[in-house]
C-alpha positions as a Markdown table, in Angstrom:
| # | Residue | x | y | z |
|---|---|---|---|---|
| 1 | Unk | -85.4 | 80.3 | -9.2 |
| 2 | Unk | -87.4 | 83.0 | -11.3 |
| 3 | Unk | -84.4 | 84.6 | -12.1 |
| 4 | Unk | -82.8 | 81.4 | -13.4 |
| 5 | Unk | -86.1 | 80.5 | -15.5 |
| 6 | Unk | -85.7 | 84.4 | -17.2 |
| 7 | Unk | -82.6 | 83.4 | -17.7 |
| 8 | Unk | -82.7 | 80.4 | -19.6 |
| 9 | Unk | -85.5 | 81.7 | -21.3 |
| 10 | Unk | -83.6 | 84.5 | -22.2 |
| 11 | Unk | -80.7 | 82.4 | -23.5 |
| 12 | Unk | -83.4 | 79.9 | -25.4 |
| 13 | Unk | -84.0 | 83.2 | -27.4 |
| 14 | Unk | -80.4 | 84.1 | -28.2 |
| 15 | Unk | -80.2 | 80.9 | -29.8 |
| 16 | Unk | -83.2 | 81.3 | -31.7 |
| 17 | Unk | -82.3 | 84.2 | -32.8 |
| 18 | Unk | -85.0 | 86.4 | -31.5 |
| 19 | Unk | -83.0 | 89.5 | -29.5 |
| 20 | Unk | -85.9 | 91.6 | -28.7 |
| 21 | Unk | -87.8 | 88.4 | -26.7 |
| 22 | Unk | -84.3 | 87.4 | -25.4 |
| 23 | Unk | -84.0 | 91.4 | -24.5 |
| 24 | Unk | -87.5 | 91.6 | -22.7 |
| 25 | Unk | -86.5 | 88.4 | -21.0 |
| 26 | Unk | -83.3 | 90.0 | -19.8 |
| 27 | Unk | -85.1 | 92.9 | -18.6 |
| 28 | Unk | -87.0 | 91.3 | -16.0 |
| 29 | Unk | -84.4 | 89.1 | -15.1 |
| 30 | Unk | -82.7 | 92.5 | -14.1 |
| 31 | Unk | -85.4 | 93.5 | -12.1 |
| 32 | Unk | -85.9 | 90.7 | -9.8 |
| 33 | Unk | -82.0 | 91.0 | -9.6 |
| 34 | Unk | -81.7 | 94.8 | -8.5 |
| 35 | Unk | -83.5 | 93.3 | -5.6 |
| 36 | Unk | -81.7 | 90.7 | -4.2 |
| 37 | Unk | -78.0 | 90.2 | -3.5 |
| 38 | Unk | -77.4 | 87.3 | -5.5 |
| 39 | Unk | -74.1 | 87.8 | -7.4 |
| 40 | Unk | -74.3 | 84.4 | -9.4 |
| 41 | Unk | -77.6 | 85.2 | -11.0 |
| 42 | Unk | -76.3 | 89.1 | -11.5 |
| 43 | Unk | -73.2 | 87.3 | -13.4 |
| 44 | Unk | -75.1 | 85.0 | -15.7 |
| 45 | Unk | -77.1 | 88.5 | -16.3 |
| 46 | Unk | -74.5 | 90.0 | -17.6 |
| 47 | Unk | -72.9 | 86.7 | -19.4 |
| 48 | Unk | -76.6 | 86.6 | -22.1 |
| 49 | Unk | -76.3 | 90.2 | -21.8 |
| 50 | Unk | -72.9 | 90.0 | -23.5 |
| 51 | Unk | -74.2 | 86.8 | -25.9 |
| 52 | Unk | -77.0 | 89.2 | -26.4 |
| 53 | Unk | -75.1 | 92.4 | -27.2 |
| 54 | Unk | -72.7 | 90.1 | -29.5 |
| 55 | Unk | -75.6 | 88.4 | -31.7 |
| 56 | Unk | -76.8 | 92.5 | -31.8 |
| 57 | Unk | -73.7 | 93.6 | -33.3 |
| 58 | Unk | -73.2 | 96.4 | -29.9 |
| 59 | Unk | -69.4 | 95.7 | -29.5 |
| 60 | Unk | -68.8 | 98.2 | -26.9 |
| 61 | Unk | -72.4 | 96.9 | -24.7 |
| 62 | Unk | -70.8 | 93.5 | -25.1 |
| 63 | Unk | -67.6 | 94.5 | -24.1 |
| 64 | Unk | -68.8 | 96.0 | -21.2 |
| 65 | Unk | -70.8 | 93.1 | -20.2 |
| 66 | Unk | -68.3 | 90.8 | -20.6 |
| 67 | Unk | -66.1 | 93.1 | -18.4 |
| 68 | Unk | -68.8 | 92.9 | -15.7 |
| 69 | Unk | -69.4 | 89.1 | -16.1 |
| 70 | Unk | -65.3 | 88.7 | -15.3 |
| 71 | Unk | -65.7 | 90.9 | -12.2 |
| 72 | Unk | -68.6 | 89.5 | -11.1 |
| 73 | Unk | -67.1 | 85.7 | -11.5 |
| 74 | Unk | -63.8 | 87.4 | -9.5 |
| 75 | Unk | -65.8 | 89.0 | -6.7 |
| 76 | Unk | -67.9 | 85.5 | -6.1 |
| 77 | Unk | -64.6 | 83.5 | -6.0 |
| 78 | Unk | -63.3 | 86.1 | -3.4 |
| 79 | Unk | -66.2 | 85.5 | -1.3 |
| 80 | Unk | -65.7 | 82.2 | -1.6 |
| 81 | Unk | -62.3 | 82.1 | -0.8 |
| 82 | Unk | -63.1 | 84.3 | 2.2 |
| 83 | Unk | -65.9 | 82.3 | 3.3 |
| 84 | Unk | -63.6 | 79.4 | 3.3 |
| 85 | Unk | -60.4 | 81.3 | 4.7 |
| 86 | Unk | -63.1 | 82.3 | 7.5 |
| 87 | Unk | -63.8 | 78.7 | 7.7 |
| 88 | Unk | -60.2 | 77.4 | 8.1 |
| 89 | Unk | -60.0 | 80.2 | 10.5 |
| 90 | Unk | -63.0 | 79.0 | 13.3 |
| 91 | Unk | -61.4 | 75.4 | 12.9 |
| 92 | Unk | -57.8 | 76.3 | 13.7 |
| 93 | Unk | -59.1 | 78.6 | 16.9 |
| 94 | Unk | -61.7 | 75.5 | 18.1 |
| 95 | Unk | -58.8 | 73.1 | 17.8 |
| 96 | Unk | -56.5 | 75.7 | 19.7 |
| 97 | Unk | -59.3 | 76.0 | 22.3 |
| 98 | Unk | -59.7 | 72.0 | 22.7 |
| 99 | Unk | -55.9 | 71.8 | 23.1 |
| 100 | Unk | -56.5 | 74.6 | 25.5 |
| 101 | Unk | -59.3 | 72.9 | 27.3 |
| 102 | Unk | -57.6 | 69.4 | 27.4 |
| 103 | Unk | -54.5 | 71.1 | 29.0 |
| 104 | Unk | -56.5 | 72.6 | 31.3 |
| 105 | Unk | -58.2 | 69.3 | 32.4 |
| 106 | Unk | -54.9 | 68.2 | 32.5 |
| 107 | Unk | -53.1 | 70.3 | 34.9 |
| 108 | Unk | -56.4 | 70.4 | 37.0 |
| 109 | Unk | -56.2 | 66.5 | 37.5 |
| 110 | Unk | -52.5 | 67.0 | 38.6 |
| 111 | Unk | -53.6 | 69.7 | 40.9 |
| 112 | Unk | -56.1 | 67.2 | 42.5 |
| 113 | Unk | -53.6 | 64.4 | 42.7 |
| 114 | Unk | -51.1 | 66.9 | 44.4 |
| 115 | Unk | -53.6 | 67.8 | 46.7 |
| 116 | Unk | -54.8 | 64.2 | 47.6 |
| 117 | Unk | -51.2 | 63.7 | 48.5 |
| 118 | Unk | -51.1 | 66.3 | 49.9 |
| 119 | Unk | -54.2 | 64.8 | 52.0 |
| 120 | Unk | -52.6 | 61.7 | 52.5 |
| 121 | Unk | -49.0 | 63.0 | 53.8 |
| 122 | Unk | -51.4 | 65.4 | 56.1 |
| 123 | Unk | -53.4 | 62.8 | 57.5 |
| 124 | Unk | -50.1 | 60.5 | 58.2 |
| 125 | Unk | -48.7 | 62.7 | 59.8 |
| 126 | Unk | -51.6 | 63.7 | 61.7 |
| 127 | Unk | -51.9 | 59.9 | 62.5 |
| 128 | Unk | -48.1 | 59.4 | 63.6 |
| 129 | Unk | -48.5 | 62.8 | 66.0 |
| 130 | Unk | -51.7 | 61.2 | 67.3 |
| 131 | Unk | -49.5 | 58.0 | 67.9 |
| 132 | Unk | -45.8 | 59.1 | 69.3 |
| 133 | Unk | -48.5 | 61.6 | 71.5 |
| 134 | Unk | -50.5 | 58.3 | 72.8 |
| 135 | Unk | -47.4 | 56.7 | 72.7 |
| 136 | Unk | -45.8 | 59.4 | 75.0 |
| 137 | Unk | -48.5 | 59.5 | 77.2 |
| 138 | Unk | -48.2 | 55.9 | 77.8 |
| 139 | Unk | -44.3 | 56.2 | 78.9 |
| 140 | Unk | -45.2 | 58.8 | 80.9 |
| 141 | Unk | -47.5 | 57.1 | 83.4 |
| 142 | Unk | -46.1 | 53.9 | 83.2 |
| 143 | Unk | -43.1 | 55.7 | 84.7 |
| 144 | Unk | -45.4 | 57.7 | 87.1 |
| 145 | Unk | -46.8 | 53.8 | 87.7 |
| 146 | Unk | -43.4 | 52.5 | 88.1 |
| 147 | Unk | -42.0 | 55.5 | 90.6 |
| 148 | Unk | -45.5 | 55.3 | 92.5 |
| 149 | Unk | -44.4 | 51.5 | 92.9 |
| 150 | Unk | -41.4 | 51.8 | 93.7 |
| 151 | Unk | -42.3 | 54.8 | 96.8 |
| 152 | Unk | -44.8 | 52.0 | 97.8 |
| 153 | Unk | -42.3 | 49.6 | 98.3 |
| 154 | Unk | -39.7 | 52.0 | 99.8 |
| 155 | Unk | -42.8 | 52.9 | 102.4 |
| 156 | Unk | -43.2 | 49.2 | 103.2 |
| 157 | Unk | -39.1 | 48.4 | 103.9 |
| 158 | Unk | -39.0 | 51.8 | 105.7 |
| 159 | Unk | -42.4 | 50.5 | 107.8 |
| 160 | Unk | -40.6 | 46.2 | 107.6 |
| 161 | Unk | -37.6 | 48.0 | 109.2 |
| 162 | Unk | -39.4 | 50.1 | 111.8 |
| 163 | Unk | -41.4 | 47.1 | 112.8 |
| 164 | Unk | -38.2 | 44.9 | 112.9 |
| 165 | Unk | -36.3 | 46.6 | 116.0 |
| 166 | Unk | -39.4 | 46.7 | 117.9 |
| 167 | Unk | -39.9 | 42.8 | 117.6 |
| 168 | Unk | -36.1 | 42.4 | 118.5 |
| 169 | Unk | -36.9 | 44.7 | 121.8 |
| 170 | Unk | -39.8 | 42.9 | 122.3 |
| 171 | Unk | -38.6 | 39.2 | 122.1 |
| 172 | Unk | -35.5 | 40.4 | 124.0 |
| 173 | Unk | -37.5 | 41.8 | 126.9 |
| 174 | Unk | -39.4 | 38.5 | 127.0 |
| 175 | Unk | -36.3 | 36.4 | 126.9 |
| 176 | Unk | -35.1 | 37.8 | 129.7 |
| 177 | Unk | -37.9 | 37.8 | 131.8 |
């Protein structure tokens, strides 16, 4: 801001007239400039530096100055456009990496919903083993239930037709006595 107030200072005494204030003025505007690395203020330098050297009748230090002044206004626009290529740049590759990341999230919910199923169809068939076993088990002794009755009842006829002759024999014997 001390540069800038040198500056139009400096540019209030080129239009006055007065190239040695305007000169001194300049001066220490170049000073505070050597300093700092602020092209724009090191630009307008050298633009009153060429009104300066123009209003002095020094051709060639105008010349020069005005070369400087282009160059200088070139190299800020560059650095703009750089700054803003750079810009263009950070928002292209944080887009790509939230396409990225949504993709991702994507193909990790599909992952859990293949595993889920992959839960479900475990447990169901888990739960029909469990069953056709239970159910197996069932058969199994019902049939050993069923055979075991069925020995019972063969045991009984076999014991029905032991008994059976003897009660003939013995109601025969008694008839005939």
């Amino acid at each position: 801001s001390r540069t800038l107030a040198l500056l139009r200072s400096a540019d209030i005494e080129i239009k006055s007239g007065r190239p040695d204030a305007a000169q001194k003025y300049l001066a220490k505007c170049f000073e505070l400039i050597k300093s700092s690395t602020d092209l724009r203020a090191l630009k307008e330098y050298y633009y009153y530096k060429f009104k300066l050297d123009s209003l002095s009748g020094n051709q060639k230090g105008a010349l020069t100055s005005y070369m400087k002044y282009h160059e200088l206004d070139k190299q800020i626009v560059d650095v703009l456009l750089n700054q803003r290529i750079a810009e263009i740049q950070s928002n292209f590759e944080i887009k790509q990496k939230e396409q990225e990341n949504k993709l991702l999230k994507t193909e990790n919910e599909i992952q859990r919903m293949n595993i889920s199923k992959s839960r479900t169809a475990i447990f169901l068939l888990c739960g029909f083993f469990g069953l056709g076993s239970i159910l197996a088990f069932l058969i199994i002794r019902h049939q050993r239930l069923l055979t075991s009755n069925k020995i019972v009842e063969l045991k009984q006829k076999n014991l029905n037709q032991q008994m059976n002759p003897h009660f003939v024999y013995n109601c025969l014997t008694s008839v005939q006595s």
